[in-house]
C-alpha angles and dihedrals in degrees: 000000000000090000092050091050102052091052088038104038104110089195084059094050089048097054096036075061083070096053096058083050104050079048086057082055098053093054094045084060088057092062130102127221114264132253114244119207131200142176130205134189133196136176142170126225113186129080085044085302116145136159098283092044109037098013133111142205122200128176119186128180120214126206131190114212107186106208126210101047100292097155095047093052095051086050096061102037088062093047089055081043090058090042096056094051092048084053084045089051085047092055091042092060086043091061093029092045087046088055090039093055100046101041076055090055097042089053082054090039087061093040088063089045078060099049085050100049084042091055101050084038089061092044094046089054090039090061092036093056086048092049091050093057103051129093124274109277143157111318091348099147111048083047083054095055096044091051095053086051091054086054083048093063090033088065091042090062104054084048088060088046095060093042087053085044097051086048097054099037083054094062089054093043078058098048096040085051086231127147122251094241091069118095110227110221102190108201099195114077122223086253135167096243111190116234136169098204108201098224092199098049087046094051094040090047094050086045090060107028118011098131098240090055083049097051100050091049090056083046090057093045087050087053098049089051097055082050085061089045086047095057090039083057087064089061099084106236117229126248114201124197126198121184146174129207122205116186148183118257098257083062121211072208144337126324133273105349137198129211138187126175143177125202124185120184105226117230107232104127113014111043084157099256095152079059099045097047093041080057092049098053086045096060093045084047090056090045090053093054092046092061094031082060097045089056088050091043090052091049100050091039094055089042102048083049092055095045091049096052091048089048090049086052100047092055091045084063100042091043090072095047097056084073096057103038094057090044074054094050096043099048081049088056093053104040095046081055086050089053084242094128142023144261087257095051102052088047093050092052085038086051089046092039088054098045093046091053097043087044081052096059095041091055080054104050090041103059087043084056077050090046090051098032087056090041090051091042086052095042088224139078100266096212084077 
């Protein structure tokens, strides 16, 4: 399913589309600044002058040489730039693949309602179908038909379960891009797996590496780099002109001149110090976010731990009252078909058999939303 959902996933191709843009713009950094060529023409025509005689043709080509490392710096400002969104894309499929997986698991979570509610609906016909057939006895007809109305509910029940399980199979048929008229076969059970997550290793792991974190520090490097490109912009470039003049043989000169030239604008009004402050704010933006991030990293890693201990502890007590409960549920059975016991006591252990169970499976699917809630705090699987 995980597979399917990172080629499918129409929220990933749209931000893989940001990454071969921020590439584009990579290679548009690389570029230089393009010569520019012109050609200009004068005459006189007076005095028997005229364009062949007196005229003259000169074309000239201008370059633009940008100083202080203008260019390097744009280079790797943009690589920071394509590294930030791919950190971006890496923390899209950690939030995206967290919804995927436990929508996965809740679809498994109603499958097993349904198990449960089959199975006291199968019980419930099986007693019914003995108590038909038996002969006519005290009482034997209102049991009968109390009975039947538990088998009533019984059937109620499983009808709510498929329509829980269409509803929530529907939202991973969504997310896999897949059409309605494909049966999903999930291969991974709702199961109490058994971890000893290291705390310590998780926090110090998402500190590091959790892609968002990642993403905002490469943002930061881009920044200061532009600061450095901000004070470079204060340093003037330099435009050459060469040029070359053809004329006519009255002048209006020499012949065949060349002409080189430099121009430098001088700084004396505008040393770019909008630019340079608006830089500066940026970068102790970026370094507000960043702490602002680690904060939020500690908190939902320490959380999503201690939710995940007090799950792993819920299912480990409920685990040893399934037992019970069902030993409960089966001497009922057989003591409601001896006649031991009545048509109220084999509902109320029905009515404790099916809550525990149900309890049961909702201890279990909460402590694997733990397990993926403190994987996807940590950015990483925490059986590592």
């Amino acid at each position: 399913a995980m597979a399917l959902f990172l080629k499918q996933n129409l929220d990933l191709i749209i931000a893989s589309y940001g990454i071969d843009a921020a590439k584009g713009r990579q290679i548009t950094a690389r570029l230089y600044p393009n010569p520019t060529l012109s050609v200009s023409t004068l005459s006189a025509y007076t005095q028997g002058c005229n364009i062949e005689k007196c005229g003259a043709v000169a074309p000239s080509l201008t370059q633009l040489f940008e100083v202080a490392g203008r260019r390097g710096y744009r280079m790797e400002a943009a690589a920071l730039d394509t590294m930030s969104i791919e950190a971006k894309f890496e923390d899209a499929v950690r939030q995206l693949g967290f919804t995927l997986k436990e929508t996965y698991f809740r679809v498994q979570r109603q499958r097993g309602h349904l198990a449960v509610d089959q199975e006291v609906q199968s019980v419930l016909i099986k007693l019914l179908q003995g108590f038909t057939g038996e002969g006519k006895r005290g009482d034997s007809d209102l049991d009968r038909v109390r009975l039947g109305l538990l088998a009533v509910n019984a059937d109620s029940e499983v009808l709510r379960d498929m329509q829980r399980i269409e509803e929530v199979s529907g939202d991973l048929r969504m997310m896999l891009q897949i059409p309605p008229d494909v049966e999903l076969e999930l291969e991974t059970n709702l199961a109490y797996r058994a971890a000893e997550p290291n705390f310590s290793k998780l926090l110090e792991y998402a500190l590091a590496n959790r892609p968002d974190i990642r993403s905002k520090r490469l943002t930061r490097d881009k920044r200061k780099t532009e600061l450095q490109l901000a004070k470079a912009i204060r340093i003037p470039n330099v435009t050459t002109n060469l040029g070359y003049s053809v004329q006519g043989p009255q002048g209006p000169d020499n012949q065949q001149q060349w002409g080189l030239s430099l121009s430098v604008p001088l700084p004396v009004f505008n040393r770019n110090q909008g630019g340079l402050v608006e830089a500066e704010v940026a970068v102790n933006s970026i370094d507000a976010e960043i702490e602002k991030a680690e904060i939020q990293i500690q908190n939902e890693v320490a959380v999503a731990y201690r939710k995940f201990l007090h799950g792993r502890k819920l299912v480990e007590a409920m685990n040893g009252a399934i037992t019970q409960v069902s030993t409960l549920f089966g001497v009922a059975q057989q003591a409601f078909a001896r006649k031991e016991i009545g048509i109220v006591d084999l509902e109320n252990t029905r009515r404790s058999y099916a809550d525990t169970e149900e309890n049961h499976l909702e201890a279990i699917f909460g402590h694997q939303q733990n397990w993926l809630r403190l994987e996807w705090a940590a950015g990483r699987d925490i059986t590592l």
